[in-house]
C-alpha positions in Angstrom: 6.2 10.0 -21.4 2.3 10.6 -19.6 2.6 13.5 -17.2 -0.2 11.2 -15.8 1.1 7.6 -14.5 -1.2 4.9 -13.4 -0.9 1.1 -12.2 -3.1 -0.9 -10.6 -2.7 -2.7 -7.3 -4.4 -5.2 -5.5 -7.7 -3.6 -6.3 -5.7 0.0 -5.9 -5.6 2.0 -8.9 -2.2 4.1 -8.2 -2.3 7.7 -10.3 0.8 9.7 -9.8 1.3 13.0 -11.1 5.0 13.2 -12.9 5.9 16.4 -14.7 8.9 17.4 -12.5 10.2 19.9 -14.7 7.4 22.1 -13.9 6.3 20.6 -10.3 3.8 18.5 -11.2 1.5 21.5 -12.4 -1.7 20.5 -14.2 -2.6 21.0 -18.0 -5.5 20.5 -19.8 -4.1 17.1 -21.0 -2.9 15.7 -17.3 -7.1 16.8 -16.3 -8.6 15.3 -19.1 -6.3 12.1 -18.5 -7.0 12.1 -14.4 -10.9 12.0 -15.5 -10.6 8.8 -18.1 -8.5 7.5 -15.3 -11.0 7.6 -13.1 -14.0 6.7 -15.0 -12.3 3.5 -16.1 -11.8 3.0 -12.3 -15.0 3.1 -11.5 -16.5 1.0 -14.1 -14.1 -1.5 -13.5 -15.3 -4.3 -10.4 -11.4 -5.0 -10.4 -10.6 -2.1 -8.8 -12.3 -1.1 -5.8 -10.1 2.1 -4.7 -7.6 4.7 -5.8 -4.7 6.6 -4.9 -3.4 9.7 -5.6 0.1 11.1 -5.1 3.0 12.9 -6.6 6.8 12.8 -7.5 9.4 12.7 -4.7 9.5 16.2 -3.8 6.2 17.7 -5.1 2.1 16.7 -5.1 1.4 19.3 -7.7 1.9 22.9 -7.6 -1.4 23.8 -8.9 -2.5 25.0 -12.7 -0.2 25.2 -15.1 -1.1 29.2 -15.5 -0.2 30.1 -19.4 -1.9 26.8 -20.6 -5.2 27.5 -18.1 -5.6 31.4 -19.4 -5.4 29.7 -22.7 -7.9 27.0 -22.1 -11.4 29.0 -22.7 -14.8 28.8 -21.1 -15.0 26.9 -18.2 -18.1 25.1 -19.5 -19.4 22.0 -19.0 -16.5 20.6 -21.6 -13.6 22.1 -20.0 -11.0 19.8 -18.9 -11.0 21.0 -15.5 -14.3 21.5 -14.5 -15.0 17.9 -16.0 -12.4 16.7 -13.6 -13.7 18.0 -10.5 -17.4 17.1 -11.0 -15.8 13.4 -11.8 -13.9 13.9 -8.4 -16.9 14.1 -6.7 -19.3 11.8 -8.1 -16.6 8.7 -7.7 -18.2 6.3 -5.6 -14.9 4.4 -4.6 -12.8 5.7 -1.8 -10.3 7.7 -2.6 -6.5 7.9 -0.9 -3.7 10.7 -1.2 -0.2 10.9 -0.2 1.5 14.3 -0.2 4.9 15.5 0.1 6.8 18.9 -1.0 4.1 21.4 -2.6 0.3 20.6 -2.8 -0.7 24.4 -3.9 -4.4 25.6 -5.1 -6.1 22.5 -6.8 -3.2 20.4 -5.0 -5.1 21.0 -1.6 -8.5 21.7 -2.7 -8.6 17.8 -4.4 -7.8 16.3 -1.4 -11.5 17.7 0.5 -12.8 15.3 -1.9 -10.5 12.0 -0.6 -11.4 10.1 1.7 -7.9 9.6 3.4 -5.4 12.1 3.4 -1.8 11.4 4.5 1.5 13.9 3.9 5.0 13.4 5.3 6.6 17.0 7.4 7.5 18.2 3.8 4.0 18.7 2.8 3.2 22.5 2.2 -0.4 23.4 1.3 -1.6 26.4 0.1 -4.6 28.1 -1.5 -3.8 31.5 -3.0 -6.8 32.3 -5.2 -7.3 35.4 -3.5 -3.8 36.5 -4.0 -4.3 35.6 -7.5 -7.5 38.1 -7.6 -9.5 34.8 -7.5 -12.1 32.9 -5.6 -11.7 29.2 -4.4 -12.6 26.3 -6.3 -13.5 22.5 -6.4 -16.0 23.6 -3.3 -13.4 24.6 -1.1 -15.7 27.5 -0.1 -18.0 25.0 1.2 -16.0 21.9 2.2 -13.4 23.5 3.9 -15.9 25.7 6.7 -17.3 22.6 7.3 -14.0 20.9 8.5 -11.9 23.6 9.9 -14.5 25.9 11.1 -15.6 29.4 9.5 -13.3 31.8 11.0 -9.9 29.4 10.1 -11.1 29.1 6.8 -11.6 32.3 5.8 -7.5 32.9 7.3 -6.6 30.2 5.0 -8.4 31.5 2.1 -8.8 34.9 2.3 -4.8 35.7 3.2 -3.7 32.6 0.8 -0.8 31.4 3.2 1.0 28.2 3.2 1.1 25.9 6.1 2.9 22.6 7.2 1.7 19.5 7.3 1.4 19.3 11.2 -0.7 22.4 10.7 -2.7 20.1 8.3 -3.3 17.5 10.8 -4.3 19.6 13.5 -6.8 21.2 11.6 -8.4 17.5 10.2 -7.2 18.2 6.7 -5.4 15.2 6.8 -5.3 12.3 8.8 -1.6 11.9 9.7 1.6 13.0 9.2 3.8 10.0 8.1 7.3 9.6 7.6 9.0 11.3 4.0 9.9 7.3 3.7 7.1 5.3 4.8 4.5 8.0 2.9 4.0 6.1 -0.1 3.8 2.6 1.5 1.6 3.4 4.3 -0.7 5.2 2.2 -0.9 2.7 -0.4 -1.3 0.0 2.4 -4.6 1.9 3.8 -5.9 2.2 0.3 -5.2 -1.8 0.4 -6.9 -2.0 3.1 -10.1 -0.1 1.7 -10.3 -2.1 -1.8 -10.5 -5.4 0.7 -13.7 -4.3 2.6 -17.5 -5.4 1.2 -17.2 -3.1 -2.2 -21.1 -2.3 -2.1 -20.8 -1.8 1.5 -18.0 0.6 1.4 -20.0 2.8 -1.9 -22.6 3.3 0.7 -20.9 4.2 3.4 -18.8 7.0 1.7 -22.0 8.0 0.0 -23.9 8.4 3.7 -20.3 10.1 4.9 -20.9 12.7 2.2 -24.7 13.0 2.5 -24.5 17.0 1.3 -23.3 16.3 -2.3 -26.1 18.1 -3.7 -25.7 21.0 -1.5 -21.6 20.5 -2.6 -22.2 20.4 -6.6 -24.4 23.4 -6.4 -21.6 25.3 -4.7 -18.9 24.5 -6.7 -20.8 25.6 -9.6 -20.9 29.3 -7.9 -17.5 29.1 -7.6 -16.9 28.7 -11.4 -19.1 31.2 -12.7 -17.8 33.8 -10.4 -13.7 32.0 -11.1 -14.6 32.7 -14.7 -15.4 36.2 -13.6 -12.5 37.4 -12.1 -10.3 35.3 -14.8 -11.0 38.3 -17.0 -10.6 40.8 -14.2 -8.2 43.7 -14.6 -6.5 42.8 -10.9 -6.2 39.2 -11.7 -4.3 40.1 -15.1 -2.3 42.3 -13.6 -1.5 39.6 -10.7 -1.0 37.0 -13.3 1.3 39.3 -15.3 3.1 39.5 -12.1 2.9 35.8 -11.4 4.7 35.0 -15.0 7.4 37.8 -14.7 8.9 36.6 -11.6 
């Protein structure tokens, strides 16, 4: 079975993550089949908006560690990187619905949605710092610009988790929803989205997101100095750690 599930809906297409047996954590395979996902989305007049979200008790944990130190240069070609540059060129809106863990990637990917919803068993988190790494997917940019400098350097630079009222108060996400009601409302306002003017709704995001350029060039800073400290001494040593326990 895919680790990578996808259905389309009423001009939704629905991509879950579903590898429970190691909390939804992403390998190469589950990035290079979110990107095919989504360009076939896009090119397709069918579907006019998508939706992320997870299994019943987990988004996604992050990277799957041993198959990412594994994975080589993070090039142009790499999986990952191919993923989040897809992420933010999509032109159609983009909805996520969280519950249980949303670590590293699991948080960072939702500053490229466009509507963010999480029941009260949502936990974020991005520890790249206490991983003897930098952020990624333009965090470093994206999230100053939404929570303010001095909050997001707490958040990044001390790498702790917080709730999903936390979230909301911060503009992270837009609401915290009932654990029951998560998937169905959010799927709902991603309805809602694939109904408006299709054209109409491509320019407005791309107006609401005017600093793309000013995005891309940050995120690729953040991969040439994540590559860097990927073959750091501290973050093998933190990484050997990691694994152990």
């Amino acid at each position: 079975m895919s680790h990578i599930q996808v259905r389309d809906d009423q001009g939704v297409r629905i991509i879950s993550f579903n590898r429970p047996e190691k909390r939804n954590a992403f390998n190469l395979e589950m990035y290079q089949q979110l990107t095919e996902y989504l360009i076939q989305g896009e090119a397709d007049n069918d579907i006019r908006a998508f939706m992320f979200h997870g299994s019943d008790d987990c988004f996604t944990s992050g990277n799957d560690i041993v198959d990412f130190l594994q994975s080589g240069a993070l090039d142009d070609n790499h999986p990952t990187v191919k993923f989040l540059f897809c992420l933010l060129d999509l032109k159609k809106p983009v909805v996520a619905a969280v519950t249980g863990a949303a670590v590293g990637i699991g948080t960072t990917l939702l500053l490229h949605c466009d509507l963010v919803y999480a029941d009260n068993k949502a936990k974020f988190q991005m520890p790249f710092v206490n991983l003897a790494l930098v952020p990624e997917a333009a965090s470093s940019i994206l999230l100053p610009s939404i929570i303010g400098q001095h909050k997001a350097a707490e958040l990044i630079l001390l790498g702790d988790a917080f709730d999903a009222e936390t979230a909301a108060q911060l503009n992270l996400i837009n609401r915290v929803v009932a654990p029951d009601e998560l998937i169905s409302f959010s799927l709902a306002q991603a309805k809602k989205l694939a109904a408006q003017p299709p054209l109409s709704m491509q320019a407005s995001k791309q107006l609401l997101r005017h600093n793309q350029a000013q995005v891309k060039t940050q995120m690729k800073l953040e991969l040439v100095q994540f590559a860097k400290r990927l073959q750091s001494d501290e973050a093998k040593q933190r990484f050997k750690a990691f694994l152990n326990k």
